[in-house]
Steps between C-alpha positions, in 0.01 A plus 500: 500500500479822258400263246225365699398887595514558121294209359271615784463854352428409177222231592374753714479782250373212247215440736412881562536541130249237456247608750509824336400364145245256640349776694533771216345284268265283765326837563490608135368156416242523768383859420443397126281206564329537904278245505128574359337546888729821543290683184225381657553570818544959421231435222245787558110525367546586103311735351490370131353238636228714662447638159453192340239373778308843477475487115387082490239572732208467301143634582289239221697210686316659813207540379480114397619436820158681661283337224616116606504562888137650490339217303319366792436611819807347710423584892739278742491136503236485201541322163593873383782534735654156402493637113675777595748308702574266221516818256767662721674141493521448144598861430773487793623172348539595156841361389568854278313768721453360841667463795762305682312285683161567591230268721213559741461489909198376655331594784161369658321825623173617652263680267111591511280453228132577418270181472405502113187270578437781779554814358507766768232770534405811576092595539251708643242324697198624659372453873318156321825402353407624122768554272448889414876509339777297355844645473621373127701168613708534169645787321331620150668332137607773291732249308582126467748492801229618746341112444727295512393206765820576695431868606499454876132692653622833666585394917725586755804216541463374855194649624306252738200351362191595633173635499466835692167695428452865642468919452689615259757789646739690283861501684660725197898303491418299808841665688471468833381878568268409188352240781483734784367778348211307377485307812393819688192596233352118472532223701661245283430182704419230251539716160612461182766756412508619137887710452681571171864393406783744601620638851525155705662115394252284327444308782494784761178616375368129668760523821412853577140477515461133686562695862182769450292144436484516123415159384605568111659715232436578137724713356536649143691739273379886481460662166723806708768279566554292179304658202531869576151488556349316196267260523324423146602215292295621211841727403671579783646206677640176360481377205503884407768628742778314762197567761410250713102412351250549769467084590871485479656365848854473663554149645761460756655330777368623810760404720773746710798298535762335139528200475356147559295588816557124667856448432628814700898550414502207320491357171124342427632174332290189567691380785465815668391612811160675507382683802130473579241667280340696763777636596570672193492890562465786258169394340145606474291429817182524313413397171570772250446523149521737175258633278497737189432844561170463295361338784699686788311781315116372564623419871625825617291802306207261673660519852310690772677697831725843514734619165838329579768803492660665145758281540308194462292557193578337159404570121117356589226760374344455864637548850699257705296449818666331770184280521209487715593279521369351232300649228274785470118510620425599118734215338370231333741299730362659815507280831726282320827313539761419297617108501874343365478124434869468466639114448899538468717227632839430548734260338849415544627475063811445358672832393780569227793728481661495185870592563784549214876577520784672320830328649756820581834412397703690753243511782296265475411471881401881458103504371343825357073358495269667283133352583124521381240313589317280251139456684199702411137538646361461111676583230769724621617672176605845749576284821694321472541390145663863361767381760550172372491589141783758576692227705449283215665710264819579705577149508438478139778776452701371774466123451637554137771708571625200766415183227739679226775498743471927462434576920530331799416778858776522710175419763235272508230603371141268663153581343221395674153465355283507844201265570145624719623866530129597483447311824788713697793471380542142530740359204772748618449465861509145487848508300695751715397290835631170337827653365535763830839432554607461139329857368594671800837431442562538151236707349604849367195662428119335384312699192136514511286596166128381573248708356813627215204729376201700656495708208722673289625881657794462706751248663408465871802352703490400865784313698822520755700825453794357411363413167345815426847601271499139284143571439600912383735377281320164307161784447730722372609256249149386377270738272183611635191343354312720211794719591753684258833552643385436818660280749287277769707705721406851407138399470474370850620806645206682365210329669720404816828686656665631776801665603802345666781683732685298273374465169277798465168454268417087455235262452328392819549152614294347742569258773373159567298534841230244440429205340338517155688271274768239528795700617328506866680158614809627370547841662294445810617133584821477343624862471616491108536824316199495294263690272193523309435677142228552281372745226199667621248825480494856506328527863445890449249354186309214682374424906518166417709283819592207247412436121108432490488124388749446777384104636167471270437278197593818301863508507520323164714497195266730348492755789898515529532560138248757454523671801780486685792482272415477114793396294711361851724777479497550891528124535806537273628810731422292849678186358864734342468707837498171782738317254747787442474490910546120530818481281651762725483298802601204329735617316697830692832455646376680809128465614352842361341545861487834621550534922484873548174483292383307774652736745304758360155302509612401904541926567175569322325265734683639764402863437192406494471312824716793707195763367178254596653302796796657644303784748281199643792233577647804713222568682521103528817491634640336125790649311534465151881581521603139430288421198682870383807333566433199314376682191816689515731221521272365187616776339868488597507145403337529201748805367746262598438219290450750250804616522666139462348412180550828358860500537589129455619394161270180561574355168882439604409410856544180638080349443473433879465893556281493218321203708500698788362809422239342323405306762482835723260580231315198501423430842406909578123388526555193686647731804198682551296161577388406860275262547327623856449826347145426363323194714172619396602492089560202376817423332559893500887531662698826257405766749546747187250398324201346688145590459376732687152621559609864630488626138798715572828522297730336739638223735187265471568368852555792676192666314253211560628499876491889561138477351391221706630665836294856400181319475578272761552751743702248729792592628690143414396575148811680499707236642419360131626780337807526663564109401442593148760819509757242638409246225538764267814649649703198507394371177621791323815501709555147435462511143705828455787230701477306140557752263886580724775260421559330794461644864 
């Protein structure tokens, strides 16, 4: 018996003994070689590598770029486009510089053309139907570009044909008070309205007037507004100057809503469901069309009736009459009428997106998308081709880096190289309503650089406030333009700042409220954290609301390298600053989103809503206490989270509280979405960031609703608004919900 007890001792001690040295050196073992995933895994965004991206980035490479993508004029679903399609293919595909995998997405959308056998026109006829005055049909050749056979004549994308013929009026911006205030000086049954670009939506000038019986539009660009007032092409304007020459004229799509206009919420392939075409909304009611302001010259220093207010007058040596209407008793055009013979029609054409991918190697199922849009209305050096050159040279940099095996993101990383952007946003529309789910759930932020250049001053940066930090830091890192020793960074702050509770002094970042470029799908109808950037003007130095050859046959080669950015230094700066900001969301351990940025931007609007709105709700019977309450428990959250990350060794964490907090990151913008807040906008659901045609600096919903009940003067007018403070309330509340850890 003690001899069993004995042997049973010494096994026993054997064993322990030998658990102790398996474990001892198991562990050892295991800590000397974890497998590869767990390096991977803590791996954080490294900054050699930044350095290396920032110095390869190469402003001649860009400059080729421009020179090949503004060969020929390339507007959507023309011989052009394709070219440019199979350019972005071949340079995508490259075995040494491209991509992973790239390959394009087709869609079959609705676009409006002019009738090249039929060009549209714009006269003066007398009461015998004489022609007394042609508008210039195409725009004047100061080099070869100008005649090529593929410059599309100047028109308005989806404007009805038609052949109205009436008194000329001038309606100024043709806003709706534009409208009414006319309306009450001359009777405008059965005129032609004449307004200039500026103040209303392209195809608002058409919508607005329809209701006072307008039966057409003409509308041009002001010397005021574009050219600072200069009108001579002898040696001020183009080819002398970036100002717009006086038969220059923006084409654009005159439509209100993104997107393929018959395939609502859906994706416009062939098989696709298509919705009537009269019951498309959002477009012109009248024909409409666009003329240079040579001729929108002649027409209005001829027009008879009252002045039109201060307000309304432009760089013309003459004064803007509202219009007899019509013309003056002393005018050569007296008794006359002006006539548009416009012959658009629509066309359902096959449309490309040309889409590219670097693979992440720890999330792959996590995308950071940086976009641009590849159509143009002629030769689109500015818009959008400084965009695509700059895209074109990040995945140059990029693509290397991954084909000699020397970087692989942690993230996805999707480029997208848009199709029919000129005709409302339709490329990127179309892609984020076939992939809904997909990008919804997996998308960490979208990057926008369309127009990279406007001209060469100062960055310009608009987008969620969470990003405003990543963007800080990657301009801090890139050298300003023409600039010693001066970061992007501390040249921003010059033209553009404000000052933060938190941050003191900073550049300005704006928000994106409307829909100007292809980040609209993606923050209105999915929620992603998004932004736009660009290198643009000193607006103390110039009036001018866009660069001048903005959508005319003079955004050329020539123009972008004279003019706008000799040498493609700001190019250079555009393409180190959105890259620099691309690797960081790719690449960081932690997404470099910032939430109690965005609880700042939430108290801001807040402020401002408490000092405009908060007297009326009372006297309304309305409290504001609960959208205080949410804003606060923004806040609270926000700090919170803060907090987390801050004091979490995340490195040596297990990765699924990485995971997690990132995903509290991620998803921020998607808990602000609600898809009854807006029936009247479509495909407009973050109830942040909405358009709004208040014009103040706050909730857009609550602002447009507030307006609407003032002038309404109805006392369920404010039934509206108190819908929109609960919208806004329990948004905020609920997304303040994600950023706490549990319950």
């Amino acid at each position: 018996m003690i001899k069993q007890v004995l042997i049973g001792i010494v096994c026993g001690a054997a064993v322990l003994t030998a658990g102790i040295l398996i474990g001892h050196y198991g562990i050892t073992e295991s800590s000397g070689s974890a497998p590869s995933w767990v390096k991977d895994v803590a791996k954080d965004v490294d900054e050699n590598l930044i350095e290396k991206f920032l110095s390869e980035v190469d402003n001649i490479q860009i400059r080729e770029n421009l020179r090949e993508l503004t060969k020929v004029p390339h507007m959507a679903t023309t011989a052009g486009d394709e070219k440019t399609v199979q350019f972005m293919l071949k340079r995508w595909q490259d075995p040494e510089t491209g991509l992973d995998q790239a390959w394009r997405e087709e869609y079959m959308v609705y676009l409006s053309f002019p009738d090249p056998k039929n060009p549209n026109k714009v006269t003066v006829v007398s009461p015998s139907d004489t022609v007394l005055h042609t508008a210039r049909e195409k725009e004047k050749s100061y080099t070869s570009d100008q005649d090529d056979p593929e410059v599309v004549q100047p028109y308005a994308a989806y404007s009805p044909a038609g052949h109205p013929k009436g008194k000329l009026v001038y309606a100024n911006q043709g806003k709706p008070s534009d409208y009414q205030l006319l309306n009450k000086t001359v009777d405008l049954r059965g005129t032609i309205a004449i307004t200039r670009y500026g103040g209303a939506g392209r195809a608002n000038k058409a919508i607005n007037a329809a209701p006072y019986g307008v039966i057409g539009v003409l509308v041009y660009t002001d010397p005021l507004d574009i050219n600072d007032g200069l009108m001579s092409d002898v040696n001020e304007t183009y080819p002398h100057s970036w100002y717009m020459p006086p038969s220059g004229v923006e084409r654009g799509s005159f439509k209100s809503h993104y997107g393929d206009m018959l395939t609502p919420y859906l994706a416009a392939k062939d098989e696709t469901y298509r919705i009537p075409v009269k019951n498309i909304t959002g477009i012109p009611p009248i024909p409409i069309q666009p003329i240079g302001f040579e001729d929108a010259y002649r027409l209005i220093c001829e027009l008879g009736g009252q002045a039109a207010p201060a307000p309304w007058q432009g760089a013309f040596k003459c004064t803007y009459n509202f219009g007899g209407p019509g013309f003056t008793d002393t005018s050569a055009f007296s008794n006359s009428d002006v006539k548009l013979d416009i012959f658009n029609y629509e066309e359902l054409k096959n449309s490309s997106n040309v889409m590219g991918v670097i693979r992440g190697s720890v999330e792959p199922d996590r995308y950071v998308i940086y976009g641009n849009h590849r159509d143009s209305w002629v030769h689109g050096a500015i818009d959008p081709s400084s965009g695509t050159s700059v895209m074109l040279e990040l995945t140059r940099v990029l693509g290397t880096m991954v084909k000699q095996g020397k970087w692989r993101p942690r993230r996805s990383i999707i480029f997208g190289s848009w199709g029919a952007e000129e005709f409302g946003l339709i490329g990127s529309a179309e892609y984020t309503e076939q992939y809904f789910t997909k990008l919804s759930e997996r998308t960490v932020a979208y990057i926008n650089v369309d127009i990279a250049v406007f001209a060469n001053a100062t960055l310009r940066a608009s987008g969620m406030p969470s990003l405003q930090n990543v963007i800080f830091q990657a301009a801090k890192q890139v050298d300003a333009p023409g600039l010693d020793s001066t970061s992007v960074y501390d040249n921003w702050i010059k033209y553009a700042n404000r000052t933060s509770p938190a941050h003191g002094p900073i550049p300005k970042v704006g928000y994106l409220s409307g829909a100007g470029s292809d980040y609209a799908a993606f923050v209105h109808y999915l929620g992603i954290t998004s932004m736009d950037i660009s290198y643009t003007y000193d607006r103390s130095k110039t009036n001018a609301r866009i660069y001048p050859a903005y959508h005319t046959a003079y955004d050329t080669f020539d123009y972008a390298s004279k003019f706008i950015d000799p040498g493609f230094v700001s190019h250079q700066a555009i393409a180190r600053t959105a890259g620099n900001i691309l690797i960081r969301l790719a690449d960081s351990l932690v997404l470099p989103l910032n939430c109690s940025d965005y609880a700042e931007s939430l108290e801001d609007y807040l402020k401002t809503a408490v000092i405009l709105y908060q007297h009326q709700l009372h006297t309304n019977n309305i409290t504001m206490e609960p959208l205080k309450r949410a804003v606060a428990s923004f806040r609270s959250a926000a700090s919170h989270l803060d907090q987390v990350i801050s004091s979490s060794d995340l490195a040596n964490e297990t990765p699924l509280k990485v995971r997690r907090i990132n995903d509290q990151l991620m998803l921020l913008d998607r808990a602000f979405l609600d898809p009854l807040a807006f029936p009247d906008k479509y495909a407009y659901r973050h109830v942040i960031w909405a358009s709004s045609g208040a014009g103040k600096a706050t909730f857009p919903g609550l602002a447009d609703a507030y307006a609407n009940a003032e002038s309404s003067g109805q006392s369920s007018a404010w039934d509206k608004v108190h819908y929109h403070l609960s919208v806004l309330s329990q948004a905020i509340e609920g997304a303040a919900h994600t950023l706490v850890d549990v319950i």
